[in-house]
BAFI-3210 file (N, C-alpha, C; in Angstrom, 3 decimals, decimal comma, padded with zeros to 6 digits):
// residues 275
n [1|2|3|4|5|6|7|8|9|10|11|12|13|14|15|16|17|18|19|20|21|22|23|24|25|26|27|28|29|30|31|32|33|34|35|36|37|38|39|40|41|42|43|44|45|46|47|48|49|50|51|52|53|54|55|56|57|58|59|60|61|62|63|64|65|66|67|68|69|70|71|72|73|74|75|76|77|78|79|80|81|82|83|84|85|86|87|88|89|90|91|92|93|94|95|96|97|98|99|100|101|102|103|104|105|106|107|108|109|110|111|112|113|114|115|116|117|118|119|120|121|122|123|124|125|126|127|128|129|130|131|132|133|134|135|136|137|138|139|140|141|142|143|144|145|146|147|148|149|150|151|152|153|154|155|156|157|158|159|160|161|162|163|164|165|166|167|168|169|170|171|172|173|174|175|176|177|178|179|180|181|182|183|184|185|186|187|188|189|190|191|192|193|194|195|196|197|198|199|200|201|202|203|204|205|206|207|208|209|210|211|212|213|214|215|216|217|218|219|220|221|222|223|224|225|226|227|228|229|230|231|232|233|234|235|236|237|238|239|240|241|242|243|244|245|246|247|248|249|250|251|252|253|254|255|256|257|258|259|260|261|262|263|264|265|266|267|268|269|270|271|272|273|274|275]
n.u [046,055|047,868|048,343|049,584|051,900|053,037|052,754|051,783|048,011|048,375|050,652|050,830|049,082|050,408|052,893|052,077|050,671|053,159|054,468|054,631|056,580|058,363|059,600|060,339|062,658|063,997|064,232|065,880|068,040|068,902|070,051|071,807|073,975|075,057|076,863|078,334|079,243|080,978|083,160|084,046|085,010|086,863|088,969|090,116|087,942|089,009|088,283|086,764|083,949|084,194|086,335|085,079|082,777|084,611|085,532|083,248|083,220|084,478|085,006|082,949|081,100|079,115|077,354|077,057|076,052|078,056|077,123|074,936|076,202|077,615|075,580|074,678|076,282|076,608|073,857|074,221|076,172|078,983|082,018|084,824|087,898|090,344|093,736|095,580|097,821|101,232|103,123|105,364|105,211|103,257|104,082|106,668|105,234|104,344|106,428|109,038|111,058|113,310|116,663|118,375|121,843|124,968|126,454|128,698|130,480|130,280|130,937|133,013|133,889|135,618|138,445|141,552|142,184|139,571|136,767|136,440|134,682|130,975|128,204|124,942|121,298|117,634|115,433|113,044|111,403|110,190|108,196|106,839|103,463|103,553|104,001|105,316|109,004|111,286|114,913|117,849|121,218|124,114|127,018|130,777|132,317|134,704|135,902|133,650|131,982|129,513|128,626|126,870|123,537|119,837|116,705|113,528|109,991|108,449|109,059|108,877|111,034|112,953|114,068|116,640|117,969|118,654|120,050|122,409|122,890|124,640|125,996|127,579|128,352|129,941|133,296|135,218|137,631|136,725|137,127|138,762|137,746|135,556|132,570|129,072|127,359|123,713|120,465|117,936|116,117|113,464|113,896|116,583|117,126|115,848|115,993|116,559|118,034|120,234|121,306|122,492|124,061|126,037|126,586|128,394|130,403|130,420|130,257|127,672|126,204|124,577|123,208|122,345|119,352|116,888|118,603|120,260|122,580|124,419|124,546|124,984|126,732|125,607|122,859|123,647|123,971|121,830|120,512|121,940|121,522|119,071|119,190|119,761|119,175|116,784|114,223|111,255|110,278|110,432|108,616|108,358|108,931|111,014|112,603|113,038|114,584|117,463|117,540|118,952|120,906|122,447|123,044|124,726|127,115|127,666|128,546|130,162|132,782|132,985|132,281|134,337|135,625|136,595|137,036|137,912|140,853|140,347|139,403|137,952|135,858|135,716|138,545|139,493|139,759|141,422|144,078|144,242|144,444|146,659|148,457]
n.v [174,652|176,920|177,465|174,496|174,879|177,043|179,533|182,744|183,387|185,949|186,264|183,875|184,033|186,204|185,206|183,929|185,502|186,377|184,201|184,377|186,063|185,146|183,026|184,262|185,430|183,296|182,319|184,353|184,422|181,736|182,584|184,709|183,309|181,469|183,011|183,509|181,229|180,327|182,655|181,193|179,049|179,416|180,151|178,596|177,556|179,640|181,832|185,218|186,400|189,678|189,721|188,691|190,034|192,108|190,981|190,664|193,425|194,296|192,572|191,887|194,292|194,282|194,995|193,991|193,994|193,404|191,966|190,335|188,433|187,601|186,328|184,342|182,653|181,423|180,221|178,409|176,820|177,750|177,207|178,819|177,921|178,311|179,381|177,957|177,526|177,870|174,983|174,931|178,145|178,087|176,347|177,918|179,848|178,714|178,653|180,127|179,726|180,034|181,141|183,852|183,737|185,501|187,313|185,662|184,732|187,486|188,045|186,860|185,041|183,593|181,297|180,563|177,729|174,974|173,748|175,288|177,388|177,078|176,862|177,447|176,754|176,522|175,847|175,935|173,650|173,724|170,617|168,317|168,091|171,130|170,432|170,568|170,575|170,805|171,938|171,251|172,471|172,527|174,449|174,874|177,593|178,209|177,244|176,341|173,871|172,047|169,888|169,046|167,555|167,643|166,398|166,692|166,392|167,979|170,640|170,629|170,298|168,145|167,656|169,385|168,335|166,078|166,834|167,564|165,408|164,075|165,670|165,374|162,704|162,920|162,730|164,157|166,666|168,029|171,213|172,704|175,330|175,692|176,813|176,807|178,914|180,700|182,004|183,705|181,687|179,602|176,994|177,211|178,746|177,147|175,424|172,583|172,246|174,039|172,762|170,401|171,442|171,848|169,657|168,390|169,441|172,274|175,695|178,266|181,079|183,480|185,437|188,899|190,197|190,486|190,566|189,604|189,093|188,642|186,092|185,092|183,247|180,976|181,791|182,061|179,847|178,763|179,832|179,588|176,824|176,555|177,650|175,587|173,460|171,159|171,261|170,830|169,469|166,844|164,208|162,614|162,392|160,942|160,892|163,906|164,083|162,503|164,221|166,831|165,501|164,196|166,752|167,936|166,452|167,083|169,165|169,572|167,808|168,550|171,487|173,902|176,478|180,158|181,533|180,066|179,176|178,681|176,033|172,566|172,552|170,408|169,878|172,167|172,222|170,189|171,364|173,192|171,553|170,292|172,412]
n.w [085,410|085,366|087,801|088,573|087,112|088,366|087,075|086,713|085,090|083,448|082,838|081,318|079,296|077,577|077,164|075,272|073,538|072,430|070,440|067,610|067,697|068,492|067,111|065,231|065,794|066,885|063,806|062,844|064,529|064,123|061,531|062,087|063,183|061,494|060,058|062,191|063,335|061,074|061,049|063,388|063,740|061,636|062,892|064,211|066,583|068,690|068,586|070,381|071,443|070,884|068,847|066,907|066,464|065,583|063,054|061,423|061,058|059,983|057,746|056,671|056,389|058,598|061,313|064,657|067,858|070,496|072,302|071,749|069,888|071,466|072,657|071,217|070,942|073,338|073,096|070,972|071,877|071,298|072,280|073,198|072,626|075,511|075,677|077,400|080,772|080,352|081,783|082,544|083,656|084,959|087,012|087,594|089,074|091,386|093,101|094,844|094,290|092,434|091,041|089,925|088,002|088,603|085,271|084,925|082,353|080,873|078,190|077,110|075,030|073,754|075,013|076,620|076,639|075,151|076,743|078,680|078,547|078,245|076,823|076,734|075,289|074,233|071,313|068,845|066,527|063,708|062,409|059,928|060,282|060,776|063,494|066,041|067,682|070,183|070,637|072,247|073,575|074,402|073,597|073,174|074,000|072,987|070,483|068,954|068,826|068,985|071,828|072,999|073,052|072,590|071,929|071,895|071,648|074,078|076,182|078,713|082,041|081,641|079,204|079,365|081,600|079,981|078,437|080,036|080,909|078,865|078,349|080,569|080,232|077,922|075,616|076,572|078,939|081,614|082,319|085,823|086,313|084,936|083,704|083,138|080,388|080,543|079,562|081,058|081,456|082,618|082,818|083,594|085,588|087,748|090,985|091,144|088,097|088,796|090,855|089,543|087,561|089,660|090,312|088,422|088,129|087,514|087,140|086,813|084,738|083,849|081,142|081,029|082,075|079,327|077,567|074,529|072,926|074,935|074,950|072,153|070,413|070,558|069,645|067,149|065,847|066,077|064,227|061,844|061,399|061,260|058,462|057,062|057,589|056,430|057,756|058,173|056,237|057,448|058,036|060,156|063,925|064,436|062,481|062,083|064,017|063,541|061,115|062,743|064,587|062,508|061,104|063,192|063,741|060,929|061,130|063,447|062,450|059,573|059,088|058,071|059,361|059,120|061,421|062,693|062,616|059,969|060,478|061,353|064,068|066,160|064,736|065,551|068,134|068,450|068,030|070,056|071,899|071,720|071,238]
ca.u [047,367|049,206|048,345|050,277|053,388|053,545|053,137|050,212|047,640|048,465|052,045|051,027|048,599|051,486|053,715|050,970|051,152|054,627|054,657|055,137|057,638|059,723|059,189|061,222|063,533|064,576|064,855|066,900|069,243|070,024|070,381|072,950|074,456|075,671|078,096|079,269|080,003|082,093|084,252|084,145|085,529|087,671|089,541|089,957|087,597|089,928|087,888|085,644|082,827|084,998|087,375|083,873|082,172|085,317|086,055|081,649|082,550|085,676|085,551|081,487|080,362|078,126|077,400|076,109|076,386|079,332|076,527|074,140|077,074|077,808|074,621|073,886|077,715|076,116|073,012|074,617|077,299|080,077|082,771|086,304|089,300|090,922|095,094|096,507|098,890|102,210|102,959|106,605|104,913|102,454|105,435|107,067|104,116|104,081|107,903|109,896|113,209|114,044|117,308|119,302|123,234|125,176|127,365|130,682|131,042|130,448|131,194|134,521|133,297|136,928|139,092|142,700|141,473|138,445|136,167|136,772|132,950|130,398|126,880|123,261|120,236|117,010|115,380|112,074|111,660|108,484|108,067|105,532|102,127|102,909|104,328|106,834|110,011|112,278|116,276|118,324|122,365|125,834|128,479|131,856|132,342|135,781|135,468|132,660|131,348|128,362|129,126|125,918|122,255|118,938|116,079|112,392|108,680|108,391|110,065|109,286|112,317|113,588|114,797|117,327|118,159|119,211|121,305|123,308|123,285|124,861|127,275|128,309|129,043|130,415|134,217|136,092|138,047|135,723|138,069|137,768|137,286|134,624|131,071|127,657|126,156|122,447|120,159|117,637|115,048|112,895|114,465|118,046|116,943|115,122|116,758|117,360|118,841|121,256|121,797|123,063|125,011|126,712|126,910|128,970|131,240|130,327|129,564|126,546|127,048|123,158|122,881|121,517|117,660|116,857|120,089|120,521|124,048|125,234|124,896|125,233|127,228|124,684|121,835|123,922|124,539|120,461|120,394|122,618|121,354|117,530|119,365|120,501|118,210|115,314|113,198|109,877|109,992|110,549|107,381|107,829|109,892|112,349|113,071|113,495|115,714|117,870|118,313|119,441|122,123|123,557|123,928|125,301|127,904|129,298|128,506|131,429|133,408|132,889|132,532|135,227|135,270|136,875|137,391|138,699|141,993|139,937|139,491|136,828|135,527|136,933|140,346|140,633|139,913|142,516|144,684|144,441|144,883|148,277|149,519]
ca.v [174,363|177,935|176,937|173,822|175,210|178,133|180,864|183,820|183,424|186,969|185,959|182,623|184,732|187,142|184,382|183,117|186,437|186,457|183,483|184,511|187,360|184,207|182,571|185,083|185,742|182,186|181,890|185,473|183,767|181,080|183,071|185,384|182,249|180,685|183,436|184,012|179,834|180,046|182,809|180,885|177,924|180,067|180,694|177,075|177,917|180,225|183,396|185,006|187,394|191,002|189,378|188,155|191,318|192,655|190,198|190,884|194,475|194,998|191,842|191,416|195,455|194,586|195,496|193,074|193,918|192,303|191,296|189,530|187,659|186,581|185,456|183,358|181,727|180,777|179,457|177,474|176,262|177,964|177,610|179,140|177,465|178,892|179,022|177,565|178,719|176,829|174,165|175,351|179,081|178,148|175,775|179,023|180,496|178,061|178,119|181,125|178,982|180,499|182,437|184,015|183,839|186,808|187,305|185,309|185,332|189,091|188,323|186,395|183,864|182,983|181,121|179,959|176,174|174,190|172,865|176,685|178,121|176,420|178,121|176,064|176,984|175,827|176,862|175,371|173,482|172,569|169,781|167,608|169,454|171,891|169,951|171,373|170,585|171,512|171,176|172,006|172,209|173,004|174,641|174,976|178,682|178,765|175,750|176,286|173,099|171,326|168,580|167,949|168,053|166,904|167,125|166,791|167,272|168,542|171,770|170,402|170,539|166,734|168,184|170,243|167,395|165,002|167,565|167,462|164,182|163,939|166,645|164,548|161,420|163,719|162,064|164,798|166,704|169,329|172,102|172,836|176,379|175,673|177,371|176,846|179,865|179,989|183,212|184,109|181,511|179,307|175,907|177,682|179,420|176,184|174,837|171,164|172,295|174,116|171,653|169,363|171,614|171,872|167,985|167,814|170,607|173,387|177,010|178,555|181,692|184,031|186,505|189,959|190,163|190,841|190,898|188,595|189,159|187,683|184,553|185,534|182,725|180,178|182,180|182,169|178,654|178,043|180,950|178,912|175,462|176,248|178,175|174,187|172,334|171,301|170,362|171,147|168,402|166,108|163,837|162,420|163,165|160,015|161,496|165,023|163,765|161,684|164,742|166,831|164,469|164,159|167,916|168,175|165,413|167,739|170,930|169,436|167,543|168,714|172,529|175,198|177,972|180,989|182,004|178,958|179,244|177,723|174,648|172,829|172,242|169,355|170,159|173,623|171,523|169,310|172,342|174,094|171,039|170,326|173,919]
ca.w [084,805|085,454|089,513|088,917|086,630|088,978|086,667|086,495|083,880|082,923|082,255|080,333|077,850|077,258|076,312|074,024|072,342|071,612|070,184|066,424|068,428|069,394|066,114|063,903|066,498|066,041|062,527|062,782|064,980|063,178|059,735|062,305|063,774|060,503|059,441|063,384|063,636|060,194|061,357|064,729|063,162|060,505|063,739|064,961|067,752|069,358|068,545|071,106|070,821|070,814|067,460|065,835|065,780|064,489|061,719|060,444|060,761|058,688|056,717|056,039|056,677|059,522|062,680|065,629|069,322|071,044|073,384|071,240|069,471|072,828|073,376|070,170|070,981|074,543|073,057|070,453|072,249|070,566|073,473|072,643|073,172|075,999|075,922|078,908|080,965|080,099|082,793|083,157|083,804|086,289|087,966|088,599|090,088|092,350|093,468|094,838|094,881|091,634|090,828|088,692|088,400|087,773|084,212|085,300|081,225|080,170|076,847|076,824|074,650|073,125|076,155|076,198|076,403|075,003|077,817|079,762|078,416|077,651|075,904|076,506|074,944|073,776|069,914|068,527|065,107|062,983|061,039|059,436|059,866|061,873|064,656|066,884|068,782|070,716|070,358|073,231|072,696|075,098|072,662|073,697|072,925|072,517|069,714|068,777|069,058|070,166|072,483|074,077|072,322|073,389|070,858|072,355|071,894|075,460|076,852|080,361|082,795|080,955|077,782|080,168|082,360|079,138|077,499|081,064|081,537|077,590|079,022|081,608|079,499|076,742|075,802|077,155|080,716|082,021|083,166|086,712|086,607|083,592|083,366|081,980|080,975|079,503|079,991|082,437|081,075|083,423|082,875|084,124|087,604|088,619|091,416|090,740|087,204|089,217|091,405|088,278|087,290|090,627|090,460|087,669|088,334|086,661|087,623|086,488|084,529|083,478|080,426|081,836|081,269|077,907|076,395|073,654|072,582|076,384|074,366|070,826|069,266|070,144|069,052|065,935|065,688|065,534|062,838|060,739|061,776|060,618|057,228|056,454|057,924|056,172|059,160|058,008|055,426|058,154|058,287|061,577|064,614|064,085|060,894|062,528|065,296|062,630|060,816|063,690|064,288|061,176|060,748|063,989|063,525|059,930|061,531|064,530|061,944|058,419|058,425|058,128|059,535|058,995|063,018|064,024|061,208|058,915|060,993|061,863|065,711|066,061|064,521|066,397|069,904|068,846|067,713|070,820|073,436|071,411|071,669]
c.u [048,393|049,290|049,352|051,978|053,932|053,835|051,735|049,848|047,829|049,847|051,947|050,644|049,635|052,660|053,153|050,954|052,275|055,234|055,060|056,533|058,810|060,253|060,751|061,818|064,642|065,356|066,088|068,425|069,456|070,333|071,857|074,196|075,385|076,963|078,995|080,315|080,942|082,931|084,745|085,341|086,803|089,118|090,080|089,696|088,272|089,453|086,404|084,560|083,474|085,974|086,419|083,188|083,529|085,602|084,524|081,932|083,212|085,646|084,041|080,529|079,355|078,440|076,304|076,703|076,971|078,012|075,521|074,889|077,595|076,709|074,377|075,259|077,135|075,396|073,183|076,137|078,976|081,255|084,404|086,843|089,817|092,375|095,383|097,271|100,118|102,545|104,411|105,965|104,038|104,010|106,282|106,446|104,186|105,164|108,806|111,359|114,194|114,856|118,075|120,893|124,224|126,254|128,338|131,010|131,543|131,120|132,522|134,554|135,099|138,044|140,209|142,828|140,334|138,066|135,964|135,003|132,103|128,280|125,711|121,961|118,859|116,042|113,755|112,293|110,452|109,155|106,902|104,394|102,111|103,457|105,496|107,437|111,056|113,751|117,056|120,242|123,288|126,662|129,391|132,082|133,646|136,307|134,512|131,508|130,684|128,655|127,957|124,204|121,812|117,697|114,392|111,031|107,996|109,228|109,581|111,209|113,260|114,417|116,826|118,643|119,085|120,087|122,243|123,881|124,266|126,149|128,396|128,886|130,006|132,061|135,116|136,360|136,910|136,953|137,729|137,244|135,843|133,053|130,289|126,819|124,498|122,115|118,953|116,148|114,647|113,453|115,664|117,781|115,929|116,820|117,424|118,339|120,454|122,035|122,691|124,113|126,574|127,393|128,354|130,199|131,402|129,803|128,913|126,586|125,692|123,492|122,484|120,129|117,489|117,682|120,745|122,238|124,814|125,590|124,661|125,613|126,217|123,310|122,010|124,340|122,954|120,060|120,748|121,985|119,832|117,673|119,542|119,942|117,093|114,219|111,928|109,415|110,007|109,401|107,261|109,281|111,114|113,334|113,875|115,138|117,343|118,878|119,027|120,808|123,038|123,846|124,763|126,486|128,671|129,449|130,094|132,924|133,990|132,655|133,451|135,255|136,298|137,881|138,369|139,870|141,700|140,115|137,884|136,030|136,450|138,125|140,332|140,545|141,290|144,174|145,002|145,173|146,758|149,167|149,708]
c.v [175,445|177,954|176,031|174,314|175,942|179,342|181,663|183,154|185,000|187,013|184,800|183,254|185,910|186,896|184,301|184,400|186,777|185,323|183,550|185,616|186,661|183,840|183,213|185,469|184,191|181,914|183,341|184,920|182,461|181,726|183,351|184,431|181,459|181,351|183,419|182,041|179,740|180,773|181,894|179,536|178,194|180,011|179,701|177,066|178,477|181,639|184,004|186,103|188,966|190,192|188,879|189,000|191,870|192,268|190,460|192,440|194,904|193,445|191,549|192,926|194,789|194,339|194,866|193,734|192,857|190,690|190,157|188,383|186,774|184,983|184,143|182,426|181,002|179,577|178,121|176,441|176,557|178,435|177,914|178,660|178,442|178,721|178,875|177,856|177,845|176,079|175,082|177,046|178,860|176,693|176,780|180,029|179,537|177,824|179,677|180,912|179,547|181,426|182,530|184,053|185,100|186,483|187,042|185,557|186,388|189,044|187,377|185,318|182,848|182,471|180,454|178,745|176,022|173,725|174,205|177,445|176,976|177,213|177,206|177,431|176,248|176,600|175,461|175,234|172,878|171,661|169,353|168,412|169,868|172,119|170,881|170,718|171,020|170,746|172,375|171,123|172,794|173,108|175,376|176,445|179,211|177,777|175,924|175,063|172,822|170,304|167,901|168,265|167,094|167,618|166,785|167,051|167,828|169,825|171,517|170,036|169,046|166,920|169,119|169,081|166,319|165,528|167,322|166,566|163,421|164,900|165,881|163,500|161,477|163,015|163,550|165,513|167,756|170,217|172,355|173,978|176,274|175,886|176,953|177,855|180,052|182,318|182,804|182,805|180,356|177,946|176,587|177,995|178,064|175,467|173,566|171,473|172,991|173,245|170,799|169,729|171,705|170,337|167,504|168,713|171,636|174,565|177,691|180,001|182,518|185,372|187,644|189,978|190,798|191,438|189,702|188,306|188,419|186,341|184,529|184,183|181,358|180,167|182,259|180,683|177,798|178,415|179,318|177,036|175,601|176,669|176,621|173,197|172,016|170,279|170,403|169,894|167,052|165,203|163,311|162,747|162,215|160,617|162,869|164,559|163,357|162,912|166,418|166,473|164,140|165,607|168,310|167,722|166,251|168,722|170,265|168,855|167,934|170,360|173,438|176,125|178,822|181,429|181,079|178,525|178,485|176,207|173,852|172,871|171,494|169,172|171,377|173,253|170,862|170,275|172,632|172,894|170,827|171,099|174,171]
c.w [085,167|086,646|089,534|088,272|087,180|088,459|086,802|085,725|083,035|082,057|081,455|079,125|077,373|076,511|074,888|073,020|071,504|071,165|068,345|066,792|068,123|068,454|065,370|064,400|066,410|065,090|062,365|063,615|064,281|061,979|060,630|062,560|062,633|060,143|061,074|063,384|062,339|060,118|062,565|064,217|062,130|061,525|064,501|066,368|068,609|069,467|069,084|070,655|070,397|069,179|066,743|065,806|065,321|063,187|061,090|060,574|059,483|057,745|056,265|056,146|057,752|060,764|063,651|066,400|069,752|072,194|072,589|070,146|070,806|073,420|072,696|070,452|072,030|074,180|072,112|070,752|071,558|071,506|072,574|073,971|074,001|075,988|077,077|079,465|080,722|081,112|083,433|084,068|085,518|087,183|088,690|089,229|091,462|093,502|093,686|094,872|093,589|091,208|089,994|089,451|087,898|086,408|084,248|083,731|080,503|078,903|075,826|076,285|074,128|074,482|075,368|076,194|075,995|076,564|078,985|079,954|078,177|077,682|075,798|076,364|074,446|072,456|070,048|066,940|065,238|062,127|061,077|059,051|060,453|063,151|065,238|067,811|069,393|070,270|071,334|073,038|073,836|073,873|073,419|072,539|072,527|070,887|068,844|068,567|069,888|070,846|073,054|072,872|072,928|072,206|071,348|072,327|073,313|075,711|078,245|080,988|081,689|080,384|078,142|081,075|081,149|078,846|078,666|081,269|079,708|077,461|079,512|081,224|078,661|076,843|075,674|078,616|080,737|082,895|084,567|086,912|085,329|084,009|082,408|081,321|079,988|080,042|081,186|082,211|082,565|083,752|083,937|085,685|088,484|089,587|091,455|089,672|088,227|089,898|090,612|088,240|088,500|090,924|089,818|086,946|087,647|087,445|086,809|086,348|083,954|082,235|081,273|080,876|080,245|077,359|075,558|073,418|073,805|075,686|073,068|070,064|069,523|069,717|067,937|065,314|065,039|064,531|061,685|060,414|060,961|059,145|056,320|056,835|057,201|056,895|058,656|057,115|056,242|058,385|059,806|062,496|065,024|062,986|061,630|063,509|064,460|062,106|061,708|063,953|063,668|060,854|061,785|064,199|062,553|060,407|062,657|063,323|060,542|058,150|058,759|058,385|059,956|060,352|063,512|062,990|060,278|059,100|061,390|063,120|066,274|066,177|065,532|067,314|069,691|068,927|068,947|072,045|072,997|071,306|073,247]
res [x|x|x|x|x|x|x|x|x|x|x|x|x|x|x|x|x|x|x|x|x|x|x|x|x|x|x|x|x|x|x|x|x|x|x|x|x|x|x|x|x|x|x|x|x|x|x|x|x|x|x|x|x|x|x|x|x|x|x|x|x|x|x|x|x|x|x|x|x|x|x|x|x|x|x|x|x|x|x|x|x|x|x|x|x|x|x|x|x|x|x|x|x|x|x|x|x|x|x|x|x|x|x|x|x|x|x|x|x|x|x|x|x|x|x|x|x|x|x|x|x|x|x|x|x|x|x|x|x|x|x|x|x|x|x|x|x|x|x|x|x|x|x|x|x|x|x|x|x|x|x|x|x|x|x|x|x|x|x|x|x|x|x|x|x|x|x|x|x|x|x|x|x|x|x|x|x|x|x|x|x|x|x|x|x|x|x|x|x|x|x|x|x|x|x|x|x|x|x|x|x|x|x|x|x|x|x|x|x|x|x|x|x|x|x|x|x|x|x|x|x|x|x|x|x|x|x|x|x|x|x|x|x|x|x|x|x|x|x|x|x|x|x|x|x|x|x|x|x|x|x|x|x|x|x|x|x|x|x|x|x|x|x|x|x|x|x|x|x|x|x|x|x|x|x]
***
């Protein structure tokens, strides 16, 4: 028999001795196995062997080897979720066509016409359980109005593309000297987006790398927008979208503000084209 399995008989009777060895090595791994799979799971499979001996050392006093936590994850199949790389991310791995535009704005957010700036960004909102979407927005920064929005469970290139094409339909002139400017993010330096914007006569206008303030008043526009929103209660993403929409609609028509002589979007566009 150890002729045909291909092992010694010196190595079969050796087994045969460590057969109660194996035994209580067993039942020791599953005892260890029970607490490692209910942080494992605590973690929504996301947590690998190095963050599971830490969580049994400081949150249960004990001390396993990274390696033998490894092993019992192997043997019981306890595979962690790996994070992916984002599609847009590896898209620009794959693409050197991407560039930036330099600061035609530098700050000059207030112009002597409506339609002269114009301020695109994109913000993230939960609702329901959890869920997340995106909401991507053109505000006219001398106005302060939004004119264009696009609201999305995707942040692929699309979300980017609608708001433009919502630009483009938008019921007013587009100045011709008139700019887009966004910051340095990955949607913006793709070349088709530029392209668009080149379509539809606009010049293309970049924050400097990690400088928020370049585009300040629409980073302050989402501030205020999530202070009044209550998205989270949103059960589904009709609902979300819906309300979106409707704050965006008083936010252009219905609120006052201070800057704009106590006017509201709306009125100070109409204000300004009649001066």
């Amino acid at each position: 028999m150890c002729e045909f399995a291909g092992v010694s008989r010196s190595g079969y009777y050796a087994w045969l001795k460590t057969s109660s060895r194996r035994s209580f090595r067993e039942k020791s791994d599953q005892k260890d196995v029970t607490l490692i799979r209910f942080i494992f799971q605590q973690e929504n499979e996301k947590a690998g062997a190095l963050q599971i001996k830490m969580f049994l050392e400081n949150d249960y006093d004990i001390i396993m080897n990274h390696k033998k936590i490894r092993r019992l994850m192997k043997k019981y199949q306890l595979v962690t979720k790996i994070r992916q790389v984002k599609p847009y991310k590896r898209m620009l791995k794959a693409t050197q066509e991407h560039r930036t535009c330099p600061n035609l704005l530098n700050r000059e957010f207030k112009q002597e016409k409506p339609g002269l700036a114009f301020l695109t960004d994109i913000t993230y909102i939960y609702y329901g359980k959890g869920q997340k979407a995106y909401l991507s927005c053109v505000k006219d920064s001398t106005t302060n109005e939004i004119v264009a929005h696009h609201v999305s469970t995707s942040l692929g290139m699309d979300i980017v593309y609608q708001t433009l094409e919502k630009l483009k339909t938008a019921d007013r002139i587009l100045h011709p000297d008139a700019l887009l400017h966004s910051d340095q993010g990955f949607h913006y330096t793709h070349p088709l987006f530029q392209e668009k914007v080149k379509d539809i006569g606009l010049r293309e206008s970049m924050s400097r790398k990690g400088n928020c303030w370049d585009n300040a008043p629409i980073e302050s526009f989402f501030g205020h927008f999530k202070d009044r929103v209550d998205h989270k209660s949103c059960s589904s993403f009709h609902q979300l979208k819906k309300e979106v929409n409707d704050y965006i609609k008083r936010y252009n028509h219905r609120r006052y503000q201070w800057g704009l002589n106590k006017m509201t979007p709306v009125q100070y566009r109409g204000h300004l084209l009649a001066a």
